[in-house]
BAVO-546579 format. One record per atom (N, C-alpha, C): atom name; x, y, z; residue number from 1; residue in one letter. Coordinates in steps of 0.05 Angstrom, whole numbers, plus 5000, padded with zeros to 4 digits. Example, Ala and Ser with C-alpha at 12.3 -4.5 7.8 and 13.67 -1.06 7.14 Angstrom:
% residues 2
atome_x_y_z_num_residu
N_5264_4886_5156_1_A
CA_5246_4910_5156_1_A
C_5264_4934_5156_1_A
N_5257_4955_5142_2_S
CA_5273_4979_5143_2_S
C_5258_5001_5157_2_S
END
This chain:
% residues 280
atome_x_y_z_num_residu
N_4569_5127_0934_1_X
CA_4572_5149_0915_1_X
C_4551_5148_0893_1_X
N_4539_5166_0887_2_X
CA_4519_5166_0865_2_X
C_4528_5164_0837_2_X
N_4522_5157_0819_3_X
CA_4534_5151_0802_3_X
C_4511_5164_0771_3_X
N_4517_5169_0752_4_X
CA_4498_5181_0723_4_X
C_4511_5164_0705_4_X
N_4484_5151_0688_5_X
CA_4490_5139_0675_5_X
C_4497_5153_0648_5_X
N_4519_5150_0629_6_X
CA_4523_5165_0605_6_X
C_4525_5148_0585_6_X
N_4532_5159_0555_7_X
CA_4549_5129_0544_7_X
C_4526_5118_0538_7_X
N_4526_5088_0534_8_X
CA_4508_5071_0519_8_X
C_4488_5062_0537_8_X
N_4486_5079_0568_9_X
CA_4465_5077_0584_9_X
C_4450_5103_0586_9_X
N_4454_5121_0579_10_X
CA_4443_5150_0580_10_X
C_4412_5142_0562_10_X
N_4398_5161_0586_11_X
CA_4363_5156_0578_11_X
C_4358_5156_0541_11_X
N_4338_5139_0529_12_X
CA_4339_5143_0502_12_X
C_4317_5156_0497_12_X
N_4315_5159_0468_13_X
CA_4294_5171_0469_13_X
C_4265_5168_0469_13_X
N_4245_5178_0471_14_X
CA_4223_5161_0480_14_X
C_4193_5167_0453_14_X
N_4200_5153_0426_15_X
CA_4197_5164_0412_15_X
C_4164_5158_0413_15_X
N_4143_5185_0401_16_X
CA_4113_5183_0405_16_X
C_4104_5191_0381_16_X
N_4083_5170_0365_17_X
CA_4073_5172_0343_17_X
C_4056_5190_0335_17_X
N_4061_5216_0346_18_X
CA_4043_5229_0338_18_X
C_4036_5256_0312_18_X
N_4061_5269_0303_19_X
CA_4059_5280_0290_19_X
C_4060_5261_0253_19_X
N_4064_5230_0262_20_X
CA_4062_5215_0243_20_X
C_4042_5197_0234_20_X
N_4020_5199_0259_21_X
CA_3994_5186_0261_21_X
C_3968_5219_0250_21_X
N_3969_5234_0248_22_X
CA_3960_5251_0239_22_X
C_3965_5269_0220_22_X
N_3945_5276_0194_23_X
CA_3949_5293_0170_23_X
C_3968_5315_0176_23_X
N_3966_5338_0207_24_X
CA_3970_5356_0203_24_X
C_3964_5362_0235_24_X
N_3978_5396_0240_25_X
CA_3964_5402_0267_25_X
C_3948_5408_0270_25_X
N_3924_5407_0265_26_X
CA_3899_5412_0271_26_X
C_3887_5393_0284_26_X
N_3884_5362_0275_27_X
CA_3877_5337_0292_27_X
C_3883_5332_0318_27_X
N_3922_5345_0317_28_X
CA_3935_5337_0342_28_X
C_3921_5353_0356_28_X
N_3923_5389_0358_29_X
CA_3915_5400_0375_29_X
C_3890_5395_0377_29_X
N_3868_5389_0368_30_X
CA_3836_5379_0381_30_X
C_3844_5358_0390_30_X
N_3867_5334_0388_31_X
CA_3862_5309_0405_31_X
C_3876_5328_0439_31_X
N_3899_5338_0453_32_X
CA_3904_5352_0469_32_X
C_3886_5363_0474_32_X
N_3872_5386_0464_33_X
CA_3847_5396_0476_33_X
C_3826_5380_0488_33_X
N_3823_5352_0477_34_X
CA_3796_5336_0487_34_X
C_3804_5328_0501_34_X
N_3826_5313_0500_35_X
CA_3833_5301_0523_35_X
C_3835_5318_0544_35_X
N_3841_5342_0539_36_X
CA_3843_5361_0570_36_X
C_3816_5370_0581_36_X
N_3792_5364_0558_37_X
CA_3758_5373_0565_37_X
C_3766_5394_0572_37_X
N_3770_5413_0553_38_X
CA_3777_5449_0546_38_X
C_3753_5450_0523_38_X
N_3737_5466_0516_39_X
CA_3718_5469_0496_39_X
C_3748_5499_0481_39_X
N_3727_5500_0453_40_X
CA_3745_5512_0436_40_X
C_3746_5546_0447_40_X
N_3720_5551_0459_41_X
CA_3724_5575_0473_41_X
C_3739_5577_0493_41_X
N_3737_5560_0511_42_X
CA_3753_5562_0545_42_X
C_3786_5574_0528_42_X
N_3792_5547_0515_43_X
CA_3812_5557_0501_43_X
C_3821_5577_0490_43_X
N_3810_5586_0475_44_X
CA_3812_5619_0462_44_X
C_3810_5632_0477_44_X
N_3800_5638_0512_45_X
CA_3803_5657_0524_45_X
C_3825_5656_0539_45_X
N_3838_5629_0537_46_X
CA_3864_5620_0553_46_X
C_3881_5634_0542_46_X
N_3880_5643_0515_47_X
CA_3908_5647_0491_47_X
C_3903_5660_0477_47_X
N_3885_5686_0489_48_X
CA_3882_5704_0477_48_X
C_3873_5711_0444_48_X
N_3849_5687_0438_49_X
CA_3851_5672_0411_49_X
C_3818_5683_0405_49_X
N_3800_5669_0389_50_X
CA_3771_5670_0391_50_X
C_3778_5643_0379_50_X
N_3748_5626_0385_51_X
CA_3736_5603_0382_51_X
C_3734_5594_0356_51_X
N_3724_5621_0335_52_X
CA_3731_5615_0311_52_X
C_3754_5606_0292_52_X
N_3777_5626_0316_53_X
CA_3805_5618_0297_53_X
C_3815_5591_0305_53_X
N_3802_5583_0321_54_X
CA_3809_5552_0346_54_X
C_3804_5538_0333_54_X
N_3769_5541_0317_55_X
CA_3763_5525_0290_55_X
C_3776_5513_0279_55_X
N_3783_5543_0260_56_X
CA_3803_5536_0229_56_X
C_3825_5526_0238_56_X
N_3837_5530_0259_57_X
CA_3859_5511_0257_57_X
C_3847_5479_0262_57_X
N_3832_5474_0279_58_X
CA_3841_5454_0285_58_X
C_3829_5436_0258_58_X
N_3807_5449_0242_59_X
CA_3802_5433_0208_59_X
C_3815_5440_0184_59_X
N_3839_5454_0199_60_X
CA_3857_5461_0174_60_X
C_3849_5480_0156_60_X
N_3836_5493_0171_61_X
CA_3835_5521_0150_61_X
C_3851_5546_0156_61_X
N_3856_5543_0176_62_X
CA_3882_5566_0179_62_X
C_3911_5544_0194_62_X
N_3930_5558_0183_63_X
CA_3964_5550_0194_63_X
C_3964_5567_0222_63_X
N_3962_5556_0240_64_X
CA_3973_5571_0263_64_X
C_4010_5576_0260_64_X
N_4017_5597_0270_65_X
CA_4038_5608_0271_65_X
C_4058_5595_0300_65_X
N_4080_5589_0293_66_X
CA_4104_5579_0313_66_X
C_4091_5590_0338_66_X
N_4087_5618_0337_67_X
CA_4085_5628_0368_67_X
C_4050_5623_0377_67_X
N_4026_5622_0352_68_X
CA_4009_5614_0376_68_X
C_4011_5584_0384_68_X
N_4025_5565_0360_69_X
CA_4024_5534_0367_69_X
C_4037_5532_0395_69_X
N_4058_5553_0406_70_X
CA_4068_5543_0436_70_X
C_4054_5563_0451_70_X
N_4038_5580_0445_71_X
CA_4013_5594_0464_71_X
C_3989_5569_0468_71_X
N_3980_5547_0443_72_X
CA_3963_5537_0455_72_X
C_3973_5515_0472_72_X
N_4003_5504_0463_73_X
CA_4003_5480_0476_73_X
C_4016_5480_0505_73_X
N_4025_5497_0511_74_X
CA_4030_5516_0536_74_X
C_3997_5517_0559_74_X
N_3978_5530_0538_75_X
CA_3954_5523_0555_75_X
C_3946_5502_0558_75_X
N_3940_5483_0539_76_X
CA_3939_5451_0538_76_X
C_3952_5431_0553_76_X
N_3972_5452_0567_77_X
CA_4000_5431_0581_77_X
C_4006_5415_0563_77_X
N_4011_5414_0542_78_X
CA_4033_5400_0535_78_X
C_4058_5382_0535_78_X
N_4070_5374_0535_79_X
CA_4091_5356_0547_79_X
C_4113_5371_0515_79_X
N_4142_5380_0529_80_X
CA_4162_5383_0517_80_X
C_4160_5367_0494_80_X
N_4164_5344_0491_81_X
CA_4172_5324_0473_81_X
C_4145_5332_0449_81_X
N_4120_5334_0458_82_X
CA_4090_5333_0442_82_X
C_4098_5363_0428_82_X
N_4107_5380_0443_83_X
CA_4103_5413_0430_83_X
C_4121_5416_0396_83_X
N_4150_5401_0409_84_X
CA_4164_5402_0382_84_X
C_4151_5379_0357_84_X
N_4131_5362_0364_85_X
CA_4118_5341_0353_85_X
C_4094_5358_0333_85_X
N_4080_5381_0344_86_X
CA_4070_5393_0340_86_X
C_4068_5423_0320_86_X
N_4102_5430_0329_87_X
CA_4105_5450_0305_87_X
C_4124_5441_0284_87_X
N_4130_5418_0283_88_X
CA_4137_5397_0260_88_X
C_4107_5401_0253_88_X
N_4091_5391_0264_89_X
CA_4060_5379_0248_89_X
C_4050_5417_0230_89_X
N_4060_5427_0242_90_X
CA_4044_5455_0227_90_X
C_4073_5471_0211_90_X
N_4088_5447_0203_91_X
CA_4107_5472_0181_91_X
C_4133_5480_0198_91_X
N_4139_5483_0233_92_X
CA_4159_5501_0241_92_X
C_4175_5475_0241_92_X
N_4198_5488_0252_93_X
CA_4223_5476_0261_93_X
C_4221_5466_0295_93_X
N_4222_5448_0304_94_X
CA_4227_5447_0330_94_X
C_4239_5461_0349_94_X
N_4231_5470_0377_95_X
CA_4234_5487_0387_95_X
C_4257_5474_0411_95_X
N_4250_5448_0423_96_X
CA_4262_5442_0448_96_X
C_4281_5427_0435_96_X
N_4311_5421_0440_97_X
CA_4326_5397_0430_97_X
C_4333_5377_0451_97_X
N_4339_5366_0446_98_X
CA_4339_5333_0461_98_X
C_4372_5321_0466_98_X
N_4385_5330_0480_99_X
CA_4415_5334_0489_99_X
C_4413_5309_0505_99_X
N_4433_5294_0498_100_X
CA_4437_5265_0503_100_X
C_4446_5277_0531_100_X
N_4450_5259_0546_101_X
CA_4454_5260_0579_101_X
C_4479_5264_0589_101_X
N_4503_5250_0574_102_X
CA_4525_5248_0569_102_X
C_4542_5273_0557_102_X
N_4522_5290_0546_103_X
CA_4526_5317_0533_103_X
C_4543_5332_0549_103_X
N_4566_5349_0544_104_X
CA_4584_5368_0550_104_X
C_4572_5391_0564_104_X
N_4537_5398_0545_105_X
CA_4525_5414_0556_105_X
C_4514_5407_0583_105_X
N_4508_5379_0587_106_X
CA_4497_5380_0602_106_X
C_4520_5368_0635_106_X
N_4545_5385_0632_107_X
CA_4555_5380_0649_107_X
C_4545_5388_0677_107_X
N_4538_5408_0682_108_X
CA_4528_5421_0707_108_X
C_4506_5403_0725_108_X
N_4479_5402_0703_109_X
CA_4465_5388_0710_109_X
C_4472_5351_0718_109_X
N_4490_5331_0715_110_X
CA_4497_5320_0717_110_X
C_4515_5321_0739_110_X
N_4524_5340_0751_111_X
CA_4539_5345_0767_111_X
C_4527_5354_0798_111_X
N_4495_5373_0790_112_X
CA_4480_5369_0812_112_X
C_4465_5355_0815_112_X
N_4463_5330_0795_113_X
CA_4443_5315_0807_113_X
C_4462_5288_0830_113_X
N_4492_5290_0818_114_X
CA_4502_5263_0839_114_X
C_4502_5282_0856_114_X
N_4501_5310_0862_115_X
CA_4505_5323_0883_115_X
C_4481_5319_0905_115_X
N_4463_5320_0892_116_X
CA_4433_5316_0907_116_X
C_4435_5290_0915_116_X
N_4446_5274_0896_117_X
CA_4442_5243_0910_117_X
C_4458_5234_0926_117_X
N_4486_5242_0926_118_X
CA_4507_5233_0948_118_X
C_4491_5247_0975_118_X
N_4480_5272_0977_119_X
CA_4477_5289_0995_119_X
C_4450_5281_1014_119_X
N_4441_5258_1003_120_X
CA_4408_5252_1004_120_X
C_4413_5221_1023_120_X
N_4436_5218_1021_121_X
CA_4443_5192_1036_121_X
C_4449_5195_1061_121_X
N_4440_5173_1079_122_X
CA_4438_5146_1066_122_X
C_4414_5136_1067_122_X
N_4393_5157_1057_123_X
CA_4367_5156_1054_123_X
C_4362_5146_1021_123_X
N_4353_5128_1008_124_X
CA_4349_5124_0973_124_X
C_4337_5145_0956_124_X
N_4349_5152_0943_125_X
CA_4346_5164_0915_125_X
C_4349_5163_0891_125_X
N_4337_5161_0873_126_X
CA_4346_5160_0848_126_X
C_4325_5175_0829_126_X
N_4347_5178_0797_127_X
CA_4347_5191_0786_127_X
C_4332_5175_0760_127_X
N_4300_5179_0746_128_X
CA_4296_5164_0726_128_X
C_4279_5178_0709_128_X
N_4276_5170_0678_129_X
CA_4275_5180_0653_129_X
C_4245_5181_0638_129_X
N_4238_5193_0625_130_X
CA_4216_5184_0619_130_X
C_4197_5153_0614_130_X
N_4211_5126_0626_131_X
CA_4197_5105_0617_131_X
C_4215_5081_0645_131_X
N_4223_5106_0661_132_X
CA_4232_5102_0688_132_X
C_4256_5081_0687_132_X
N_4267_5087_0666_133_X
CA_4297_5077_0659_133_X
C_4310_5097_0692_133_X
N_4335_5078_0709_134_X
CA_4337_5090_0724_134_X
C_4370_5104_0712_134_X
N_4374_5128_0707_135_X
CA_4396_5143_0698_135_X
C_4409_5149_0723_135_X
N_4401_5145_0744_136_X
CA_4424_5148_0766_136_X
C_4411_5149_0792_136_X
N_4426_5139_0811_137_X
CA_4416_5125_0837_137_X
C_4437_5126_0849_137_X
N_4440_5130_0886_138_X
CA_4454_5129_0902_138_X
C_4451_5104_0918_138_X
N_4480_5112_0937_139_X
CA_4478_5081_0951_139_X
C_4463_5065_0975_139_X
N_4433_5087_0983_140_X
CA_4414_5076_0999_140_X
C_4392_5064_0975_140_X
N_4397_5071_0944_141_X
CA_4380_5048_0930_141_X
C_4401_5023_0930_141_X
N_4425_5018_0927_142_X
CA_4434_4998_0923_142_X
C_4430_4977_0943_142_X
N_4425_4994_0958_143_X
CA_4432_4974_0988_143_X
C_4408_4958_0985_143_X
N_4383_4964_0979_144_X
CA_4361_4959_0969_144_X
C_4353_4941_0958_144_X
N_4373_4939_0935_145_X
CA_4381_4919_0911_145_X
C_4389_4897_0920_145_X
N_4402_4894_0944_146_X
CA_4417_4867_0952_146_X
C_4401_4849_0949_146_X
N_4421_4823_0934_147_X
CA_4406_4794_0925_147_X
C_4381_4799_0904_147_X
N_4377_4821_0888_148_X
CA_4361_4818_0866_148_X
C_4370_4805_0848_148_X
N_4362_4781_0823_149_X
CA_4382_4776_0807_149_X
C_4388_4790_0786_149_X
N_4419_4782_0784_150_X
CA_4428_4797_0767_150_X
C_4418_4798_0726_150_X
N_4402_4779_0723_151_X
CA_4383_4792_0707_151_X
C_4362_4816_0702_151_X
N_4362_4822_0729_152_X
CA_4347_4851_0738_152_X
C_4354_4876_0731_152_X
N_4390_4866_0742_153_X
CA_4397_4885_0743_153_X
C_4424_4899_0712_153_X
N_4419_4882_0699_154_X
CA_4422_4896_0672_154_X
C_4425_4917_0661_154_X
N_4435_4936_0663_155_X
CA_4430_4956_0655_155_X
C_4415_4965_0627_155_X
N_4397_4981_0614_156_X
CA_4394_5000_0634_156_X
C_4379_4989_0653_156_X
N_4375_4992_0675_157_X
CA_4360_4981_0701_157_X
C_4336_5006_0703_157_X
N_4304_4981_0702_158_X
CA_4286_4998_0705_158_X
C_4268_4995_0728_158_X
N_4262_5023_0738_159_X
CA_4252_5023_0775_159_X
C_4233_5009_0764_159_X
N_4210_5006_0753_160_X
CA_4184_4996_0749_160_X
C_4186_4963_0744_160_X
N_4211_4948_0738_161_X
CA_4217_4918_0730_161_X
C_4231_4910_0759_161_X
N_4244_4935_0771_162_X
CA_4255_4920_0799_162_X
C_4236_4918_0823_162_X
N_4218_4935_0816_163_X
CA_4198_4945_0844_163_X
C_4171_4921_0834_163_X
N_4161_4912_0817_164_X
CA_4134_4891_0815_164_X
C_4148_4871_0802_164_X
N_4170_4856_0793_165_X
CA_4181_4835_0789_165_X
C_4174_4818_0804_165_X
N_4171_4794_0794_166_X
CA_4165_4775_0827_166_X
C_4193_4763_0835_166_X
N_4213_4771_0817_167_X
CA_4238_4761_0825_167_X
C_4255_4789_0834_167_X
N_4241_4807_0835_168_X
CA_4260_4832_0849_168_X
C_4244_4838_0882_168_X
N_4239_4864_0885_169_X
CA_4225_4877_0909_169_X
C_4205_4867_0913_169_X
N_4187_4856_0893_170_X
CA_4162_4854_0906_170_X
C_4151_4830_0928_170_X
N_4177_4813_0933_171_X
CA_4162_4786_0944_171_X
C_4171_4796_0973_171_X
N_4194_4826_0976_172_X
CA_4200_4839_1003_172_X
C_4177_4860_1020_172_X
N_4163_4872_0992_173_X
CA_4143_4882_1000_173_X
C_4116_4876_1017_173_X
N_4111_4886_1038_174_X
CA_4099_4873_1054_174_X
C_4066_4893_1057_174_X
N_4074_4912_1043_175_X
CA_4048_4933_1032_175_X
C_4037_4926_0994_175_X
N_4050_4897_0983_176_X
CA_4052_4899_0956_176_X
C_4022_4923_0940_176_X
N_4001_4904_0948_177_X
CA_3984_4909_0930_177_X
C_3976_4943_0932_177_X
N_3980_4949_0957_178_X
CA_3973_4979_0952_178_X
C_3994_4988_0934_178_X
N_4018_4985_0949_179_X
CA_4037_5004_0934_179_X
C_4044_4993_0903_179_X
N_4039_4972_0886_180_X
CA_4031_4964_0869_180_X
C_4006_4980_0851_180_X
N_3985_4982_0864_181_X
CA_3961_4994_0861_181_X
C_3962_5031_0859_181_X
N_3991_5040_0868_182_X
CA_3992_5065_0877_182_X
C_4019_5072_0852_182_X
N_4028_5046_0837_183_X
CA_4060_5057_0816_183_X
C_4044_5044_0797_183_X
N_4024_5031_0795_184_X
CA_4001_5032_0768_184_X
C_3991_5055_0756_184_X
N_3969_5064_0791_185_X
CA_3961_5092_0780_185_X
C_3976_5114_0768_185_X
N_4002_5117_0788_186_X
CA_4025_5127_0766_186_X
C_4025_5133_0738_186_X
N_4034_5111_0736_187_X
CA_4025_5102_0706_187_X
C_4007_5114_0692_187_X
N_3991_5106_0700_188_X
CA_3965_5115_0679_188_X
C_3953_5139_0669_188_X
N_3966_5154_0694_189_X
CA_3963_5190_0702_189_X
C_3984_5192_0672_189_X
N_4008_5178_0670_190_X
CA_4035_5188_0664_190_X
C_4024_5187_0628_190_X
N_4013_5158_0622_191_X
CA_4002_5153_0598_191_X
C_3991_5171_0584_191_X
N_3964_5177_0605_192_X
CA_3950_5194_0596_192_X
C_3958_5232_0589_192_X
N_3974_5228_0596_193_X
CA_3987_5265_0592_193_X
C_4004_5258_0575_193_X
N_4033_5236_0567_194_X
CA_4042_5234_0549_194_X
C_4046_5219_0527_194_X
N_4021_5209_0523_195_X
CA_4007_5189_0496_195_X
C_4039_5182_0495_195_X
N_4051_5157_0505_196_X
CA_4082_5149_0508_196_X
C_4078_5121_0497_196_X
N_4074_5114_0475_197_X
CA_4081_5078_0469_197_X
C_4098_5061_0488_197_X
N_4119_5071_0494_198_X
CA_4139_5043_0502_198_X
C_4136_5056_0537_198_X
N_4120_5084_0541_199_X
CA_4111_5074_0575_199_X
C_4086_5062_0570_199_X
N_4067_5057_0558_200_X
CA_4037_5036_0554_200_X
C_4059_5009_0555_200_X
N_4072_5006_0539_201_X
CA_4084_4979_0533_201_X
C_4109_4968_0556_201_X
N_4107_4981_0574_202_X
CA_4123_4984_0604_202_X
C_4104_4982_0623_202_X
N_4078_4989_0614_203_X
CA_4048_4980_0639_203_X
C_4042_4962_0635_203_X
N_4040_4953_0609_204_X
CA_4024_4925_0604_204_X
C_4033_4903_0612_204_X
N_4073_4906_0612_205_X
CA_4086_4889_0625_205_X
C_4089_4881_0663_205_X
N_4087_4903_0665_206_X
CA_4093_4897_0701_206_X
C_4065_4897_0705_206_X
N_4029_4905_0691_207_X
CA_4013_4905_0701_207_X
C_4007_4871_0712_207_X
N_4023_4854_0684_208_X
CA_4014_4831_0683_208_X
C_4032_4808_0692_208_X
N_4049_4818_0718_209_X
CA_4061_4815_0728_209_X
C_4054_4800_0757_209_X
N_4051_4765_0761_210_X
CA_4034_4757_0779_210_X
C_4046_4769_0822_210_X
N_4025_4775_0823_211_X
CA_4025_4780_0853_211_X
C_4043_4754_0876_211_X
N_4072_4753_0880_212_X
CA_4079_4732_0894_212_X
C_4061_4729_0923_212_X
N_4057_4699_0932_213_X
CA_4042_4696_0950_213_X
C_4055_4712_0979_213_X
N_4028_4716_0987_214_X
CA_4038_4725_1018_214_X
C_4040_4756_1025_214_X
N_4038_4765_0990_215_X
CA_4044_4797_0996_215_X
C_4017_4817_0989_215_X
N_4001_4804_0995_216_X
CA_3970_4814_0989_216_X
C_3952_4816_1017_216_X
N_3974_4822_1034_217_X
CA_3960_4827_1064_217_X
C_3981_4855_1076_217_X
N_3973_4857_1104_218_X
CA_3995_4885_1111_218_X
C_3982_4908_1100_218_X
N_3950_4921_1099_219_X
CA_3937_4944_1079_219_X
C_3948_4961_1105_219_X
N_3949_4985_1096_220_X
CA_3956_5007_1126_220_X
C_3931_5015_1134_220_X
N_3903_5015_1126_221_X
CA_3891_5026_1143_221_X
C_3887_5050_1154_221_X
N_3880_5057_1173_222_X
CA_3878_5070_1195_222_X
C_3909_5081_1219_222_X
N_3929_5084_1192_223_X
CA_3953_5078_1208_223_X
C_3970_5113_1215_223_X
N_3984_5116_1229_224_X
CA_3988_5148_1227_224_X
C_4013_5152_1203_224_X
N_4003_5156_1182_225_X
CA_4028_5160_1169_225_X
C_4013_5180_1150_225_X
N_4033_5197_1145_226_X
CA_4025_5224_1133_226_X
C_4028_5219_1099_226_X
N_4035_5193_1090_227_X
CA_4026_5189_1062_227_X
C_4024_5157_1066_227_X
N_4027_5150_1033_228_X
CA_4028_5111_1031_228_X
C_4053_5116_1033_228_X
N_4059_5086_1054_229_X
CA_4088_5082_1060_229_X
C_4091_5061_1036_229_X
N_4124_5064_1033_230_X
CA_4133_5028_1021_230_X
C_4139_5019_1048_230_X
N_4134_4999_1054_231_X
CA_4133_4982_1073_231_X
C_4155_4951_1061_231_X
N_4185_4946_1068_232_X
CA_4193_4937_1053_232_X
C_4221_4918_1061_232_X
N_4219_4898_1069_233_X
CA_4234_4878_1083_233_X
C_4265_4881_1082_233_X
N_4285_4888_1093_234_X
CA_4317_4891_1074_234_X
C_4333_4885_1104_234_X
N_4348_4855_1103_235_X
CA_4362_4843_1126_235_X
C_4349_4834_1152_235_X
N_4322_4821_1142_236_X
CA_4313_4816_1170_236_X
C_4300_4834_1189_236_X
N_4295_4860_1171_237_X
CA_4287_4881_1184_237_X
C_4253_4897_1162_237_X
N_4234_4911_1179_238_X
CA_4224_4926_1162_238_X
C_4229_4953_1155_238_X
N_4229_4958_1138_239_X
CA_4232_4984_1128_239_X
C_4219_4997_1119_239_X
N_4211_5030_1131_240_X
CA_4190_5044_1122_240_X
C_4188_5069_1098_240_X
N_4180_5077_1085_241_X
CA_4192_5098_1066_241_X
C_4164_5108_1066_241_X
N_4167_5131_1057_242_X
CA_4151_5150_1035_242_X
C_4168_5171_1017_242_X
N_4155_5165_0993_243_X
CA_4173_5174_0962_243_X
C_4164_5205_0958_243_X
N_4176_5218_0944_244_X
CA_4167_5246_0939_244_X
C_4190_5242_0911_244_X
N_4164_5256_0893_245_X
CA_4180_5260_0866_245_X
C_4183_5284_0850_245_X
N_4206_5293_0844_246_X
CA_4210_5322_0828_246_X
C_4216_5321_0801_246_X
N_4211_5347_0791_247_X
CA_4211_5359_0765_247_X
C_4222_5371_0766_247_X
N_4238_5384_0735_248_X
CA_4247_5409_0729_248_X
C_4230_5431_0725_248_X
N_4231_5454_0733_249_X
CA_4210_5470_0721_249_X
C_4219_5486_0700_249_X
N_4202_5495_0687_250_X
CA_4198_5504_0659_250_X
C_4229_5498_0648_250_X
N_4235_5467_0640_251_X
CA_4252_5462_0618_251_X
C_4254_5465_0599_251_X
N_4274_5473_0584_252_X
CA_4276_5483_0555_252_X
C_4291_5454_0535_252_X
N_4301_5433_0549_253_X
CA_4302_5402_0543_253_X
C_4293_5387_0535_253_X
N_4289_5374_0513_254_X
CA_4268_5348_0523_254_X
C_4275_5329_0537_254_X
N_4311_5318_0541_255_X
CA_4317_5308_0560_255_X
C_4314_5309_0592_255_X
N_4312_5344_0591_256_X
CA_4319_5347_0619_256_X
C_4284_5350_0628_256_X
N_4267_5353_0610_257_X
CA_4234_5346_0620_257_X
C_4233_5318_0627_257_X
N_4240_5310_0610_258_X
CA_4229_5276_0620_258_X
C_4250_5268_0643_258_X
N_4264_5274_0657_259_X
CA_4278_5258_0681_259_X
C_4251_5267_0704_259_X
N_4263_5248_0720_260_X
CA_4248_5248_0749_260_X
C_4269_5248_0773_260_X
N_4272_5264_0797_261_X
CA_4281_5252_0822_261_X
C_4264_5242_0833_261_X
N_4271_5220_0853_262_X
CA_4250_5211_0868_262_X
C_4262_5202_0892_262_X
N_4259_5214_0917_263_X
CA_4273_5204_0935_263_X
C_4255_5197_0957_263_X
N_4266_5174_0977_264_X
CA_4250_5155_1002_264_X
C_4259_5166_1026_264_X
N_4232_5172_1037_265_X
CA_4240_5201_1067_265_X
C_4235_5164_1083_265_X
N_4245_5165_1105_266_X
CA_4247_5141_1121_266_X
C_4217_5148_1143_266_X
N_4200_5138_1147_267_X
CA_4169_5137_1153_267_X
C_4168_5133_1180_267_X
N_4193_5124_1196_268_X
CA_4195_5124_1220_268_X
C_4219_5120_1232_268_X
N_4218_5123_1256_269_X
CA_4246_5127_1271_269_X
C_4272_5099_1278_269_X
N_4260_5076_1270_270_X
CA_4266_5049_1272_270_X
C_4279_5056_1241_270_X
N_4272_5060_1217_271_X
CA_4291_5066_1194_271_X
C_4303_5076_1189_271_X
N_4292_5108_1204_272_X
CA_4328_5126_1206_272_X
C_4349_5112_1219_272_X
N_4339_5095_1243_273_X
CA_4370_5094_1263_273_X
C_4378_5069_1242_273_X
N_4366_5048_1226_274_X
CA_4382_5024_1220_274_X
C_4398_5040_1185_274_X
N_4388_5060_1179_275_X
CA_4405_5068_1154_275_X
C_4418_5086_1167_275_X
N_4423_5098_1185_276_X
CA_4452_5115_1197_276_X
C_4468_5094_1204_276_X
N_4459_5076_1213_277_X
CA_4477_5054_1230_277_X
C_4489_5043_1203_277_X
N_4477_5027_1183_278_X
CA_4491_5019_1165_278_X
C_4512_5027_1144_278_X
N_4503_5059_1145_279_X
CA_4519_5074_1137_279_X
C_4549_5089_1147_279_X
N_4543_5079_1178_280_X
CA_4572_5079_1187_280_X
C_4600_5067_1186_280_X
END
């Protein structure tokens, strides 16, 4: 049965220094713009703006208004959490609110996600947060879990500490370094779009996380598989996966932006029949 974590395990918040590391919005929005390598024109024709008014805002000579600050950061892609960061930085009120998990409102949503995950078995799924806190998982991840220690598994329990631990998944992994090499880059993609402190301070930890012997061979190669498999030892058996991960689209949350599904399609026909079988 899938289970959501609420209560004193519900995702926290994932707080980012940014409307407190800068004077005002004008810095923020030129740091988003550069980082996106948008020039001040591209922009202004994105948002119906001119290059000049792109200026003054961004050196503080004009106040952009509530509605163009989420016209630019909408073009900028933005991240939910950065936008309300942002019209704090220029005077407004925040736009997205941040509804604990456990929330009343958010009964529905809580209700389709064990739905998706009971429904997804007995193939693994789970459900995780912006800093990959896992808020909820079904019982082809648990099975998974077997014999991790229970230091691991702590709640909150995080995919990124159980999957490169050298005392969790990784000494089962028999693809380590790619698929290691492949929830880094993750990472870094993830960093870089949501300037996130405690996800940098969540890379630095599992980056420096030593490789157990033996699992730095097994590369796929030349192999037929239609993505990177996890390739991944569980009872004497191998086990094949490939992950696919979802979003909400256009959330009005900041909770409900930062979750992730992520579920493991079985990579070959030897792992469907041993997770139907086990699941009987």
């Amino acid at each position: 049965m899938a289970s959501v974590a609420t209560g004193p395990h519900a995702p926290s918040p994932t707080p980012t220094p940014t409307a407190a590391a800068a004077p005002g919005v004008g810095p923020l929005l030129r740091a988003w713009r550069e980082r996106r390598r948008i020039s001040q024109l591209e922009l202004a024709l994105r948002a119906g703006s001119s290059a000049r008014h792109i200026s003054f805002v961004e050196t503080g000579r004009s106040r952009p208004s509530e509605e163009m600050v989420l016209r630019l950061a909408e073009h900028l892609d933005v991240p939910v959490r950065e936008r309300n960061a942002l019209l704090l930085a220029a005077g407004h009120a925040p736009r997205y609110p941040e509804t604990p998990l456990d929330d009343p409102a958010l009964e529905a949503l809580r209700a389709g996600l064990e739905t998706l995950l009971t429904g997804y078995e007995p193939y693994p799924a789970l459900v995780v947060d912006a800093t990959y806190d896992v808020v909820a998982a079904n019982r082809g991840i648990m099975t998974l879990l077997d014999g991790v220690p229970e230091s691991l598994l702590t709640p909150p329990l995080n995919a990124m500490r159980l999957t490169l631990h050298p005392s969790g998944l990784a000494p089962r992994i028999r693809n380590l370094r790619e698929w290691r090499g492949h929830l880094l880059h993750q990472m870094e993609r993830q960093i870089a779009l949501h300037r996130s402190a405690p996800l940098r301070r969540l890379y630095e930890e599992v980056a420096a996380y030593p490789v157990p012997e033996g699992r730095d061979d097994e590369p796929c190669g030349p192999v037929p598989h239609f993505a990177l498999p996890l390739r991944i030892e569980h009872d004497g058996r191998l086990l094949s996966f490939v992950s696919s991960i979802s979003t909400f689209n256009t959330p009005m949350d900041v909770t409900v932006a930062e979750l992730a599904i992520e579920t493991f399609l079985p990579a070959d026909p030897e792992t469907v029949k041993y997770l139907r079988m086990t699941a009987d």
